[in-house]
ZATIMI-491944 format. One record per residue (C-alpha): residue number from 1; x, y, z; residue in one letter. Coordinates in steps of 0.1 Angstrom, whole numbers, always signed. Layout:
N
SESE, nr, east, north, up, rest
SESE, NUM, X, Y, Z, A
...
//
This chain:
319
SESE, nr, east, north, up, rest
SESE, 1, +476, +142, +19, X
SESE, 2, +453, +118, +37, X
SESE, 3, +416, +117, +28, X
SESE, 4, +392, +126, +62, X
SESE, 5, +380, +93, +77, X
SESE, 6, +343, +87, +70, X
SESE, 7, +326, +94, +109, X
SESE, 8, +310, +64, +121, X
SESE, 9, +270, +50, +116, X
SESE, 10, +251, +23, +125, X
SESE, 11, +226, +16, +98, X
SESE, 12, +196, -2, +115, X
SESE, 13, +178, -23, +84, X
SESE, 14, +140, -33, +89, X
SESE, 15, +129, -67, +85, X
SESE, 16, +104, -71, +65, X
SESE, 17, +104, -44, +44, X
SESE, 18, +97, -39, +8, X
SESE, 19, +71, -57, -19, X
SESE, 20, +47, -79, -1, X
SESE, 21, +29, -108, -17, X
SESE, 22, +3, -85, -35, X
SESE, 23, +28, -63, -48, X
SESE, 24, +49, -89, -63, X
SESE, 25, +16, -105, -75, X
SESE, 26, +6, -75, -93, X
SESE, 27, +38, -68, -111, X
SESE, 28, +38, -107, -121, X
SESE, 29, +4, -104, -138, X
SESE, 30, +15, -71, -160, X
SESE, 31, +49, -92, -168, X
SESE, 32, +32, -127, -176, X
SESE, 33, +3, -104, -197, X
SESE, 34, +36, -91, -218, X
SESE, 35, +46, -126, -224, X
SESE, 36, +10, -138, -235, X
SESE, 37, -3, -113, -251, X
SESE, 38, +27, -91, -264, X
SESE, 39, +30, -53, -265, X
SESE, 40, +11, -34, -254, X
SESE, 41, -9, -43, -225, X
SESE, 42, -29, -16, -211, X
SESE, 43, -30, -10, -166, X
SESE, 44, -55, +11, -157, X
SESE, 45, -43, +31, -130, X
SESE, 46, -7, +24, -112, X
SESE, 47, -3, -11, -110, X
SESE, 48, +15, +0, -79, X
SESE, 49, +24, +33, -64, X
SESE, 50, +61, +31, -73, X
SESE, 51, +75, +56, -101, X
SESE, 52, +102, +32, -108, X
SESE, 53, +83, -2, -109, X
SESE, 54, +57, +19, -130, X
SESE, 55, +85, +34, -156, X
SESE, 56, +104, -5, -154, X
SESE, 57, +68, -20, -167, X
SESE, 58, +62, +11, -189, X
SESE, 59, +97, +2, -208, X
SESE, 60, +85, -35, -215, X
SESE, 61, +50, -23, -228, X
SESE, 62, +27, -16, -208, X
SESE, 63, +8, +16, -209, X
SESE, 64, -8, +32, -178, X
SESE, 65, -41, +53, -184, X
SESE, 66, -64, +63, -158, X
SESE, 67, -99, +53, -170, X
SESE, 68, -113, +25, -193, X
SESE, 69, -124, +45, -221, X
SESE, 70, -87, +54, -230, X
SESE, 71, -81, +15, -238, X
SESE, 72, -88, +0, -273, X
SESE, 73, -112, -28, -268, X
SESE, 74, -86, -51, -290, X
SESE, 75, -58, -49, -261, X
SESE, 76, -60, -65, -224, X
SESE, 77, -64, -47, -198, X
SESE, 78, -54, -52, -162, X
SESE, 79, -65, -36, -134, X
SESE, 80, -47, -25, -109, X
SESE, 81, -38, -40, -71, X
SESE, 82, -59, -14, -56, X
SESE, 83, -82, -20, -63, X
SESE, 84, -121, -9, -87, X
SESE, 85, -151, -2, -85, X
SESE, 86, -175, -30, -95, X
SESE, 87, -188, -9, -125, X
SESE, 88, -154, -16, -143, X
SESE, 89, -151, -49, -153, X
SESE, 90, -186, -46, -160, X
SESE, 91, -180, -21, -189, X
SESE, 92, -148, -38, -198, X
SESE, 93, -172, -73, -202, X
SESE, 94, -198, -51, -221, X
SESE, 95, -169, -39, -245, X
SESE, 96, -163, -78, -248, X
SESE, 97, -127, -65, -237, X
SESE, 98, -94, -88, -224, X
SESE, 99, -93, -80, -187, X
SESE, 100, -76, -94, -157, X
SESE, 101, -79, -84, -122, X
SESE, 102, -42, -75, -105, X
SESE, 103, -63, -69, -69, X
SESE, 104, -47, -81, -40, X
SESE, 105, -67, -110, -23, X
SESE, 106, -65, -91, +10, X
SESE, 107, -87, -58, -6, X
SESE, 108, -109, -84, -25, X
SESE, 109, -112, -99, +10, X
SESE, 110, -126, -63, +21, X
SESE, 111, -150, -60, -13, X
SESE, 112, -163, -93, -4, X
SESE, 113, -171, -85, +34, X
SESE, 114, -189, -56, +27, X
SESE, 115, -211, -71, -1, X
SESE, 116, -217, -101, +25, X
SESE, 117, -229, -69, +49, X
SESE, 118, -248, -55, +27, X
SESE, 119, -267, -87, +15, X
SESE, 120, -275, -86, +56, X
SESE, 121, -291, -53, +50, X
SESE, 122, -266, -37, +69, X
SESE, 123, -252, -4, +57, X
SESE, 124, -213, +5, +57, X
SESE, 125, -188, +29, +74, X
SESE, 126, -156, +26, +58, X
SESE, 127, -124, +38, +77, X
SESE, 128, -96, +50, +51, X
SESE, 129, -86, +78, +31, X
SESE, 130, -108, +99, +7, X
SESE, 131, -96, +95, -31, X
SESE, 132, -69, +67, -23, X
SESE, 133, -76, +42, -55, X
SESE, 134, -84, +15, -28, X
SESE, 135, -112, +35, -7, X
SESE, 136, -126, +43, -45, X
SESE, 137, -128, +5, -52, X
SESE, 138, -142, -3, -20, X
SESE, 139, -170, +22, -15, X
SESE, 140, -179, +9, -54, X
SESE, 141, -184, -28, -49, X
SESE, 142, -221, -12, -32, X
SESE, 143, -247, +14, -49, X
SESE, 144, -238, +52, -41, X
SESE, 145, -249, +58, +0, X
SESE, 146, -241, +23, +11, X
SESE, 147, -206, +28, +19, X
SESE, 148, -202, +61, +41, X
SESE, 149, -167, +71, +45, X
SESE, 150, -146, +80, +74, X
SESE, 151, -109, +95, +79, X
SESE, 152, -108, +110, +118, X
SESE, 153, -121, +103, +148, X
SESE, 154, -142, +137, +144, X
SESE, 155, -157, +126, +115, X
SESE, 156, -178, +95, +135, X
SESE, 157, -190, +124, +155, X
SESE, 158, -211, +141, +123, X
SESE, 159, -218, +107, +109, X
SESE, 160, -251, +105, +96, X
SESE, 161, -264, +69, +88, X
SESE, 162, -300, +52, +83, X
SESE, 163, -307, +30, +111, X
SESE, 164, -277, +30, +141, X
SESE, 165, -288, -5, +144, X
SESE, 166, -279, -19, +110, X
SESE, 167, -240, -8, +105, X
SESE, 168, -209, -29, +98, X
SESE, 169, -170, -12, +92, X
SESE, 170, -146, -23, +70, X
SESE, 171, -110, -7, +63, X
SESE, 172, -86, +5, +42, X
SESE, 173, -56, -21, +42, X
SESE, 174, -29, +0, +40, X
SESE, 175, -33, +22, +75, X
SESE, 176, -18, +27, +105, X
SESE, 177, -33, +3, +131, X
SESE, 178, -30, +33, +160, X
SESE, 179, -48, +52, +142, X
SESE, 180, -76, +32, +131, X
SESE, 181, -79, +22, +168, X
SESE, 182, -96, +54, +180, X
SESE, 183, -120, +54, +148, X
SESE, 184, -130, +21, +155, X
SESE, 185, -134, +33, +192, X
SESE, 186, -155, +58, +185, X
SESE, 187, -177, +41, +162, X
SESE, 188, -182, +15, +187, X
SESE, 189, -191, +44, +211, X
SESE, 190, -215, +60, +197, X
SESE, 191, -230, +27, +176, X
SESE, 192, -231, +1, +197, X
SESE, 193, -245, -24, +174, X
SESE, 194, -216, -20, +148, X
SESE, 195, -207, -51, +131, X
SESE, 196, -167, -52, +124, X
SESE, 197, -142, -78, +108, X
SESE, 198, -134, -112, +119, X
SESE, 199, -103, -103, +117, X
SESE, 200, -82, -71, +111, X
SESE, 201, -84, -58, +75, X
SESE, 202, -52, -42, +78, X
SESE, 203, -29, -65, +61, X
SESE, 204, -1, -84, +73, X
SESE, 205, +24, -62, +54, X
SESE, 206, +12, -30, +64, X
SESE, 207, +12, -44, +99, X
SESE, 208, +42, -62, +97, X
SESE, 209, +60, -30, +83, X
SESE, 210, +51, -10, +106, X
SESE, 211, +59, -35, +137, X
SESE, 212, +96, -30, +129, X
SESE, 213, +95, +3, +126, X
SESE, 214, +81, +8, +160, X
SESE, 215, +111, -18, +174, X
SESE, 216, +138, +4, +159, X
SESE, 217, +122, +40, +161, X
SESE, 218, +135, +49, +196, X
SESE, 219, +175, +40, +190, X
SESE, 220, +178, +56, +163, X
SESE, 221, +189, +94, +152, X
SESE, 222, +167, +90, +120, X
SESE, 223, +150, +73, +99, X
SESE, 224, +146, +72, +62, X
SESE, 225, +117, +50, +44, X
SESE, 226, +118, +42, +7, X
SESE, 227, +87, +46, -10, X
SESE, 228, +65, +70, -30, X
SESE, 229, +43, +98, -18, X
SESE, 230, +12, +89, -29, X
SESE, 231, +18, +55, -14, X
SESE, 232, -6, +55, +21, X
SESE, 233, +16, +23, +36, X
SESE, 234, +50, +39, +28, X
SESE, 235, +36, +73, +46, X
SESE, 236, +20, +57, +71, X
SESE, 237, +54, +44, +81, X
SESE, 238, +67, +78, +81, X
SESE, 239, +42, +88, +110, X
SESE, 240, +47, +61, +127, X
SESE, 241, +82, +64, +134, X
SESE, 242, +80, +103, +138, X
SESE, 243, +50, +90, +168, X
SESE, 244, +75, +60, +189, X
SESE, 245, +97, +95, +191, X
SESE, 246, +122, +91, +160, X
SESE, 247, +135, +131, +161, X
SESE, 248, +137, +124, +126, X
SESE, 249, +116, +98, +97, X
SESE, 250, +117, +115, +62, X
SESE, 251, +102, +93, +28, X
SESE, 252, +125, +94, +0, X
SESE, 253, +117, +76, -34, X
SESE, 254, +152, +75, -42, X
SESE, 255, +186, +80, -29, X
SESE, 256, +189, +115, -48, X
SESE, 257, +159, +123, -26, X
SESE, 258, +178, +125, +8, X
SESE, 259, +184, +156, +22, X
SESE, 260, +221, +157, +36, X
SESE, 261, +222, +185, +59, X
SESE, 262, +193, +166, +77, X
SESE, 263, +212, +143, +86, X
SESE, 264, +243, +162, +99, X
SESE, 265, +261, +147, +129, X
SESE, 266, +237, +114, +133, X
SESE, 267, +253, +84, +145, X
SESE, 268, +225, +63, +135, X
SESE, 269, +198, +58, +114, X
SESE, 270, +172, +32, +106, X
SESE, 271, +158, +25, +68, X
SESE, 272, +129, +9, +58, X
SESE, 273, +105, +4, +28, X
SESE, 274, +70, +3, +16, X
SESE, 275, +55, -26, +7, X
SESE, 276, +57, -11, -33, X
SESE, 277, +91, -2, -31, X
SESE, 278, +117, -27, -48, X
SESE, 279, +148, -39, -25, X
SESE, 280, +172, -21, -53, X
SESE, 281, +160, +11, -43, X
SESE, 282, +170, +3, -8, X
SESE, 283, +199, -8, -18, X
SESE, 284, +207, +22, -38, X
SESE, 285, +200, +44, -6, X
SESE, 286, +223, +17, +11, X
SESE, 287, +248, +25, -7, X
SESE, 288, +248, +65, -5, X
SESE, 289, +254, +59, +29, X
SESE, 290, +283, +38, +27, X
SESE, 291, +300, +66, +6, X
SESE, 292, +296, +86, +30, X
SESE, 293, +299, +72, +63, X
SESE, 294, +321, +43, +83, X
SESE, 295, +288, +19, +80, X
SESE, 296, +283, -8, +107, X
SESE, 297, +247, -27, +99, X
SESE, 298, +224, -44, +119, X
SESE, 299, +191, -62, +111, X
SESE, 300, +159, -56, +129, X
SESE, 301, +136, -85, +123, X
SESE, 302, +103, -86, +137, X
SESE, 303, +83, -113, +118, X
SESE, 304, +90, -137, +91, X
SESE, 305, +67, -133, +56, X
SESE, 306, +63, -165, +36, X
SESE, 307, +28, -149, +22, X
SESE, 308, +24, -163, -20, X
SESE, 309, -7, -152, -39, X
SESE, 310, -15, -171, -75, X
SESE, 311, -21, -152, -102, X
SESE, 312, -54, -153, -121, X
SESE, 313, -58, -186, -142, X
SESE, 314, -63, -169, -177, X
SESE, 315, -26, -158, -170, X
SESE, 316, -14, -198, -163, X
SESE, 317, -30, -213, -192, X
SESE, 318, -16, -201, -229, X
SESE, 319, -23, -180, -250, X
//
């Protein structure tokens, strides 16, 4: 008896895809502070939205708590790549505590513009998501009322702020670029005096990301991106295909997560991941593919990353 032959499928891989250079930064930092410091070494929050780099770090030591106060003051303590508010390593210096900072340079960037507005006496609209750990951080570098928050377009419209005159934006990093294109549009509208970025605070990565889904997202049947739900950039990527007129982009964390009947009677499909998502999860979704279809692959490369952060220097020197 001869076994079926698998039907054909052309697997479209995004380039880049994956950890970006404050990703990898942040899991470094958790990893070196093993090595320095031994076991354990307390994160406070997700060092990055990935279940599986969170349980990897959790098996080496580390141990994830949501606030401060659930540390001992005798352990470090690392904060996460989101991002926090300026009142944390203030009460982490107060307890005389260990800590080291695992945000990425590109949201300290943001921090730092909007205290370098605020110095101006200008007051702050800030485009992102309500309750995302990086929004949080961000809106706590200033005192409560500085920072006003924005999520839609409709929102600029019941905006109310102290002096029209004396605003400046700043964004989260991990958005869609579409999408914060009409916010900013509308703020511009309606304040004409708005003060924005030099230059985009969307990230590279995010931007990059979603670049190459956009190239791929109208040859292809459908789409799958790797990444977790409460990551913004991995569901932003999801949207994004689902908009260039993918008929189908689902988000899976990992390759258990795909639903089959889906993806009945495809012939092709593209994959990408989130910039917290490690490449053996692709892989592993790679793979479940290959079992069950003929695969022929092709790479989609839109950009080139070469992006390195350092980490902090009380991780380089010894212990």
């Amino acid at each position: 008896m001869t076994t079926a032959a698998k039907p054909p499928l052309t697997l479209y891989l995004a380039a880049p895809r994956g950890f970006c250079a404050g990703v990898d930064r942040a899991i470094k930092i958790v990893e070196m502070a093993l090595e320095k410091w031994g076991a354990p070494v307390y994160v406070r929050h997700e060092i990055v939205h990935n279940k599986f780099v969170v349980d990897g770090l959790r098996e080496k030591g580390a141990i994830f708590v949501e606030e401060l106060d659930e540390c001992p003051t005798d352990r470090p303590v690392i904060f996460s790549a989101h991002g926090v508010p300026k009142a944390v390593p203030e009460a982490a210096a107060a307890r005389q505590m260990i800590y080291v900072d695992a945000t990425c340079p590109l949201v300290s960037k943001v921090h730092i513009e909007a205290e370098r507005h605020a110095e101006e006496g200008l007051q702050i609209v800030m485009i992102g998501h309500a309750g995302h750990p990086e929004t949080i951080g961000t809106m706590g570098q200033l005192p409560e009322g500085e920072v006003l928050l924005v999520e839609t377009e409709a929102d600029v419209d019941t905006l109310e702020v102290r002096d029209p005159e004396q605003l400046a934006f700043v964004t989260q990093t991990t958005l869609s670029i579409d999408d914060t294109a009409g916010i900013v549009a509308a703020l511009q509208a309606r304040f004409p005096a708005i003060v924005g970025p030099h230059k985009e605070d969307i990230c590279y990565a995010t931007t990059n990301r979603q670049e190459s889904v956009k190239a791929m997202a109208g040859n292809i049947d459908a789409m799958l991106v790797v990444g977790a739900p409460n990551s913004s950039n991995s569901r932003r990527l999801v949207e994004v295909a689902a908009r260039q007129g993918c008929d189908y982009a689902q988000l899976v964390q990992r390759a258990t997560d795909i639903d089959w009947r889906s993806l009945e009677g495809i012939r092709s499909i593209g994959i990408t991941a989130g910039a917290s998502a490690p490449e053996v999860l692709v892989n592993e979704v790679i793979d479940a593919l290959k079992a069950r279809y003929d695969v022929t692959e092709e790479l989609v490369e839109t950009a080139k990353e070469n992006v390195s952060f350092k980490v902090p220097r009380v991780l380089r020197q010894p212990a």
